[in-house]
MARBA-423282 format. One record per residue (C-alpha): residue number from 1; x, y, z. Coordinates in steps of 0.2 Angstrom, whole numbers. Example, Ala and Ser with C-alpha at 12.3 -4.5 7.8 and 13.67 -1.06 7.14 Angstrom:
REM residues 2
REC seq    c1    c2    c3
REC   1    62   -22    39
REC   2    68    -5    36
//
This chain:
REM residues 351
REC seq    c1    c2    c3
REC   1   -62    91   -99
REC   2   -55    79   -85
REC   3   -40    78   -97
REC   4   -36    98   -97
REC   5   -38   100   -79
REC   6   -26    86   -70
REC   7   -14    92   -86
REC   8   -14   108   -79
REC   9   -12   103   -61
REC  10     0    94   -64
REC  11     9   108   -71
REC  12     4   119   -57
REC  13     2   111   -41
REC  14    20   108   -40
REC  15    30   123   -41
REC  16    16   134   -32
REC  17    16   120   -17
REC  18    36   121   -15
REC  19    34   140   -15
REC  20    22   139     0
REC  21    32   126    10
REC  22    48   136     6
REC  23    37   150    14
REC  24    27   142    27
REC  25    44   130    33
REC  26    55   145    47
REC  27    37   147    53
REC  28    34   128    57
REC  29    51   124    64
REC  30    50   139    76
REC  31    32   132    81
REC  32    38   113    80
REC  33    51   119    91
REC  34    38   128   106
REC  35    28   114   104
REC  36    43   100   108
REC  37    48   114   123
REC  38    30   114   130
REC  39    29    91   130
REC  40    44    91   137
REC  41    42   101   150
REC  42    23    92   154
REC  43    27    75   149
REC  44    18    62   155
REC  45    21    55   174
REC  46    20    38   171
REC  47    25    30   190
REC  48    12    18   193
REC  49     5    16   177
REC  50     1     2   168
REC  51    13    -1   151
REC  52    10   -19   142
REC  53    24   -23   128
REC  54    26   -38   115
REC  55    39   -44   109
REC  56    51   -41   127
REC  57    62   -53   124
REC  58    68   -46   111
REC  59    84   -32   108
REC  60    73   -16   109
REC  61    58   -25   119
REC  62    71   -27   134
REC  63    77   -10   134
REC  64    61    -1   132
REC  65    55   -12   147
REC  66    70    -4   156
REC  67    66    13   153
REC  68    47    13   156
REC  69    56     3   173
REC  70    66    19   176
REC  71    51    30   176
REC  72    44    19   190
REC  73    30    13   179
REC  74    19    -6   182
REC  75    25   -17   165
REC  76    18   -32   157
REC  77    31   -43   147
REC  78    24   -53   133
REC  79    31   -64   124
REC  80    31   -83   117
REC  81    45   -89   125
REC  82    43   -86   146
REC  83    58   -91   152
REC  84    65   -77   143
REC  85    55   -63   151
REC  86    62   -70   170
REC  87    79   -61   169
REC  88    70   -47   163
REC  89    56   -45   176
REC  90    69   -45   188
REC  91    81   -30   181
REC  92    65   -21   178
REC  93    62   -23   197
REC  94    81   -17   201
REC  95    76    -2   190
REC  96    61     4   197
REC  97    47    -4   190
REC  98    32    -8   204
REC  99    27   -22   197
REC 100    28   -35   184
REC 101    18   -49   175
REC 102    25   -58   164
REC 103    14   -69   150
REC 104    19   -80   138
REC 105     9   -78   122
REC 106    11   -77   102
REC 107     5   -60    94
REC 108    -1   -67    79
REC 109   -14   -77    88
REC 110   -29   -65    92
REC 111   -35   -76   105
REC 112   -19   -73   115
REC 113   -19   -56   111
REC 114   -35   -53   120
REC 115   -29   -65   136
REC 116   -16   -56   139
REC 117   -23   -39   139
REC 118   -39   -46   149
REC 119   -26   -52   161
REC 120   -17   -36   161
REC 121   -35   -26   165
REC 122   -40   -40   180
REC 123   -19   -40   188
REC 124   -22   -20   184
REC 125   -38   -14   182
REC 126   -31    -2   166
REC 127   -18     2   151
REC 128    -9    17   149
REC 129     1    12   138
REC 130     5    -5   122
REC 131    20    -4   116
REC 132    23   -13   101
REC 133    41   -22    98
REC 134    38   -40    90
REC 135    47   -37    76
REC 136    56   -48    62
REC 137    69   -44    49
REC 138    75   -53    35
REC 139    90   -52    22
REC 140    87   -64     7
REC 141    85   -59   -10
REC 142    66   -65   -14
REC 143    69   -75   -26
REC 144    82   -86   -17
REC 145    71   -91    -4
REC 146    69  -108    -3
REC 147    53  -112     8
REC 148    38   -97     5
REC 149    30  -104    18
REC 150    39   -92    28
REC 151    32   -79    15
REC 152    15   -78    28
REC 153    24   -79    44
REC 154    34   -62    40
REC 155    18   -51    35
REC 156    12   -60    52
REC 157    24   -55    64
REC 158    27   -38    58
REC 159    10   -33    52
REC 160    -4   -44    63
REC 161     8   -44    78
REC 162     7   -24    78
REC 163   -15   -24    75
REC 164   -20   -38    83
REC 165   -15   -31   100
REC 166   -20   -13    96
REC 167   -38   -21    92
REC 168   -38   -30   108
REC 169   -32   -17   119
REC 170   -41    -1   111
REC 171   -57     0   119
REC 172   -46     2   138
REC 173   -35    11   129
REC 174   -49    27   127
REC 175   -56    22   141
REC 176   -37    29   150
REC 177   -36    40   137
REC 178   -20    32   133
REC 179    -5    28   119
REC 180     0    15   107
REC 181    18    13   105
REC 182    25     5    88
REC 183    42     0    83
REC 184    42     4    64
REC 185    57     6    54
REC 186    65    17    40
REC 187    61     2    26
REC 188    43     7    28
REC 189    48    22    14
REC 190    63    20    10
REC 191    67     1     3
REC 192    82    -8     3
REC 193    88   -23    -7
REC 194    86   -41     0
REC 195    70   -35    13
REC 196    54   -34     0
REC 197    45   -43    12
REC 198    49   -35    30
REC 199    48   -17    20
REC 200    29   -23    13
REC 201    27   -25    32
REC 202    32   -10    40
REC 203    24     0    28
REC 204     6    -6    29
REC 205     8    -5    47
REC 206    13    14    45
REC 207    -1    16    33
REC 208   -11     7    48
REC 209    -8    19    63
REC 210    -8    34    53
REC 211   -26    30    48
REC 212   -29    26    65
REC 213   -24    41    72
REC 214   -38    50    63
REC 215   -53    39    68
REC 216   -48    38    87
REC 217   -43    56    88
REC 218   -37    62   103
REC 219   -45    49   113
REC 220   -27    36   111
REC 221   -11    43   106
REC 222    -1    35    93
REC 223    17    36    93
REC 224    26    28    79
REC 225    44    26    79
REC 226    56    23    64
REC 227    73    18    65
REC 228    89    14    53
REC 229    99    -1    56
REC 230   102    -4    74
REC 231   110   -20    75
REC 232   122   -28    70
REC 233   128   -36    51
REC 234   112   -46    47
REC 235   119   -53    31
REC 236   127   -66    42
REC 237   113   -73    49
REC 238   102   -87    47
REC 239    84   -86    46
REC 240    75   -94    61
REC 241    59  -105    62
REC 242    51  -113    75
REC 243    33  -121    78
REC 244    27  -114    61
REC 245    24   -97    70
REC 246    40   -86    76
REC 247    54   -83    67
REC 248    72   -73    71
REC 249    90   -68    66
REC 250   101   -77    80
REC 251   112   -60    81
REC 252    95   -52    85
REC 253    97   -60   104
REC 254   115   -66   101
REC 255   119   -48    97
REC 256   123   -35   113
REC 257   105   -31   119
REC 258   114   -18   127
REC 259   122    -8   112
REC 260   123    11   110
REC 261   110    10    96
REC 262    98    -2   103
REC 263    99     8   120
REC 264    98    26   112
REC 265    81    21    99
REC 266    73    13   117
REC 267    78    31   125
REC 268    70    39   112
REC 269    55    29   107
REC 270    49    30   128
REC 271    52    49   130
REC 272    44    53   114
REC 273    29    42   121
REC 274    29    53   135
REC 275    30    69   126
REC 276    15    64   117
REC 277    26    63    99
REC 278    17    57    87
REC 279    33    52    77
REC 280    49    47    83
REC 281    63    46    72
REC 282    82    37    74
REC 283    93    45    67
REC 284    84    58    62
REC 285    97    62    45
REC 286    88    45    37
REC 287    77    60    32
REC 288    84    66    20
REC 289    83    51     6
REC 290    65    54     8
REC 291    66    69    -2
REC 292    78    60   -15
REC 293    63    46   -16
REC 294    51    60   -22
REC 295    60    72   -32
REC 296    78    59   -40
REC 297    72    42   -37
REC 298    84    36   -49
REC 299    99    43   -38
REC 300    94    31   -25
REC 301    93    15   -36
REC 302   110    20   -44
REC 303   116    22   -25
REC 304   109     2   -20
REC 305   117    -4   -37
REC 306   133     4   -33
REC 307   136    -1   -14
REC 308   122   -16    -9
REC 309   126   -29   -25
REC 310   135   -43   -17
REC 311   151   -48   -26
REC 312   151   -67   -24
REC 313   139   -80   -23
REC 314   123   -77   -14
REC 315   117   -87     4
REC 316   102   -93     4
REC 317    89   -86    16
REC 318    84  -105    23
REC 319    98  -119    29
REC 320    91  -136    27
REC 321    91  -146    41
REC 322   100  -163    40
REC 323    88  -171    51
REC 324    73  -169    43
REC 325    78  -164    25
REC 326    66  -149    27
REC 327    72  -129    28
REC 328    72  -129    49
REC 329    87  -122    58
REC 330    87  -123    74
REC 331    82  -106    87
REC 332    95   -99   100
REC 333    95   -86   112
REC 334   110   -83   126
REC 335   103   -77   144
REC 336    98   -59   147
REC 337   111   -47   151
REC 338   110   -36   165
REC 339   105   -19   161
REC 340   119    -5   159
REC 341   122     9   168
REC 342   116     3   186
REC 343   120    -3   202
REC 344   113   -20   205
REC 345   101   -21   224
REC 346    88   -33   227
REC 347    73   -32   221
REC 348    59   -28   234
REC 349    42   -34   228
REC 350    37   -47   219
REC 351    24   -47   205
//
C-alpha cells in the first residue's frame, strides 16, 4: 500500500506544486517587495549598540567592521592574531564606531568563545548583534591532498567557528532580542570542483541556522548571507597552517581588503542585518543554477567538465616545508589598509 501511494505522489506532487507556485509567485513578489519597503524604511538604529565579530581580520571581517562603524555602533574584534585587529580598531574609530575592544582568541576553542563574549557583556553589559566571518576556503582536488590532518581543521573553522560562538552568545542574545550574522557562501548548494571540503562546511552550517531559526523564533534574528566568489584567483594560492588550528589563502589578506566585491557583500550583509533579512544574497543571479540543481542536474556537471578541468598537471594543496620535511608553509599577512571612501581625522576615544 505504501508502494501505491508514494508511486502516485510522485506522479502528482510535482506538476500540481509548479502549478501552484507559478500561481502563487506575482502575489509573493509584489508582498516580498512591501515587505522589503517597510524593513527598510524601520531598520534597525544600531548607534551605540553592541556588534561582536570573528574572524576581523579577515577580508569581509574588516569591512563589515567598517560599516557597523559607519552606523555609529560599539564593536568587538575577534580574532587569533591581535596585532591584526590594531589598524582596524583604529579606522573603525575614524568611522564612527564609539568604541572598540579588541580580543584575541581562536573560534574553534569553546573556552575562548565564551571569554570573549563574557568580556563583551562585562566591557558592555549586552549583544545586539554576532557577526559570523571566520571563514576558510580551499582549492585542491581531495585526493591530491597530501596532509588530511588538515581534513578537521576546515570542518573546524568553517562549521564549529560559526556554533561555538552562537552557543556562547545566545542566551544574551534573547535577552536583547538580537541577531546572528553568518557569512555563508553559494557552495553550500551549489558545489564546485576542488572544494568538497569547505562546501560540506557551509552547507551544514546552512542547515544549522535554518534549524535554529525555528526553535529560537522571533526571540534572535538570524541572517544568513551567501555569496559567489569575491576574491581574487584562488587557484594560485597555497594553503596555510599554523599552530595546528588556523588555516588561510595568503591572497585572502594579500588580496585588496578593499575591492568592489568584498566591500559591496559587507554593504549588503550589515543592511540586510538591519532590515531584519533573513537571507542575503551576492549576486543575486547565482540564483538561478539552483533551479538547474533540481530540475537538469546533468547540465550543471556537463558545464564544470567543460570549463573547471585543469589542462595541465595539477598543484598540490600542501607545500612541503624544507626545514622540517613536514607539509607547513609559512603564514603572511600585509598591514591593514585604510578604509575607502573617507577622509582620515583623529580618533577621539579610546576603547
Amino acid at each position: 500500500m505504501e508502494y501505491i501511494i508514494n508511486s502516485v505522489m510522485n506522479v502528482v506532487v510535482p506538476p500540481a506544486s509548479m502549478v501552484m507556485m507559478a500561481f502563487a509567485w506575482p502575489t509573493l513578489s509584489v508582498l516580498r517587495a512591501a515587505e522589503w519597503a517597510v524593513r527598510t524604511f524601520f531598520q534597525e538604529d544600531m548607534e551605540n549598540k553592541v556588534v561582536l565579530i570573528t574572524g576581523a581580520s579577515s577580508a569581509v571581517g574588516e569591512q563589515i567592521a567598517y560599516e557597523y562603524a559607519r552606523r555609529k555602533a560599539n564593536l568587538v574584534l575577534v580574532a587569533r592574531r591581535e596585532h591584526r585587529l590594531f589598524g582596524i580598531r583604529e579606522n573603525a574609530r575614524i568611522l564612527g564606531a564609539r568604541q572598540v575592544l579588541v580580543i584575541a582568541a581562536d573560534v574553534v576553542k569553546e573556552d575562548d568563545c565564551r571569554r570573549f563574549v563574557s568580556d563583551t557583556i562585562s566591557y558592555f553589559g549586552e549583544l545586539n548583534h554576532l557577526v559570523n566571518t571566520a571563514s576558510l576556503g580551499h582549492s585542491f582536488y581531495f585526493e591530491d591532498a597530501l596532509d588530511t590532518s588538515i581534513f578537521p581543521h576546515l570542518m573546524d573553522i568553517n562549521f564549529w567557528g560559526n556554533v561555538y560562538p552562537t552557543y556562547a552568545a545566545l542566551p544574551y542574545l534573547r535577552q536583547s532580542r538580537g541577531r546572528v550574522v553568518v557569512n555563508a557562501s553559494i557552495e553550500s548548494w551549489l558545489p564546485m570542483p576542488r572544494m568538497g571540503l569547505y562546501a560540506a562546511a557551509k552547507a551544514a552550517v546552512i542547515n544549522f541556522y535554518d534549524t535554529l531559526r525555528y526553535e529560537v523564533k522571533d526571540d534572535v534574528g538570524i541572517t544568513l548571507a551567501t555569496h559567489g566568489w569575491i576574491g581574487g584567483d584562488m587557484s594560485r594560492g597555497k594553503f596555510m597552517l599554523e599552530e595546528g588550528s588556523e588555516m588561510q589563502w595568503r591572497e585572502e589578506r594579500e588580496g585588496s581588503c578593499t575591492s568592489g566585491h568584498v566591500v559591496e557583500f559587507a554593504r549588503m550583509m550589515v543592511a540586510g542585518a538591519c532590515r531584519g533579512d533573513s537571507y542575503v544574497k551576492y549576486p543575486t543571479w547565482y540564483d538561478i543554477f539552483l533551479l538547474y540543481r533540481v530540475f537538469v542536474p546533468d547540465v550543471l556537471g556537463w558545464t564544470f567538465r567543460l570549463l573547471l578541468s585543469s589542462p595541465g598537471p595539477r598543484r598540490h594543496a600542501l607545500l612541503p616545508d624544507t626545514n622540517s620535511g613536514g607539509s607547513r608553509p609559512l603564514l603572511e599577512g600585509p598591514p591593514v589598509r585604510k578604509p575607502a571612501s573617507t577622509s582620515p581625522r583623529k580618533a577621539e576615544r579610546e576603547s
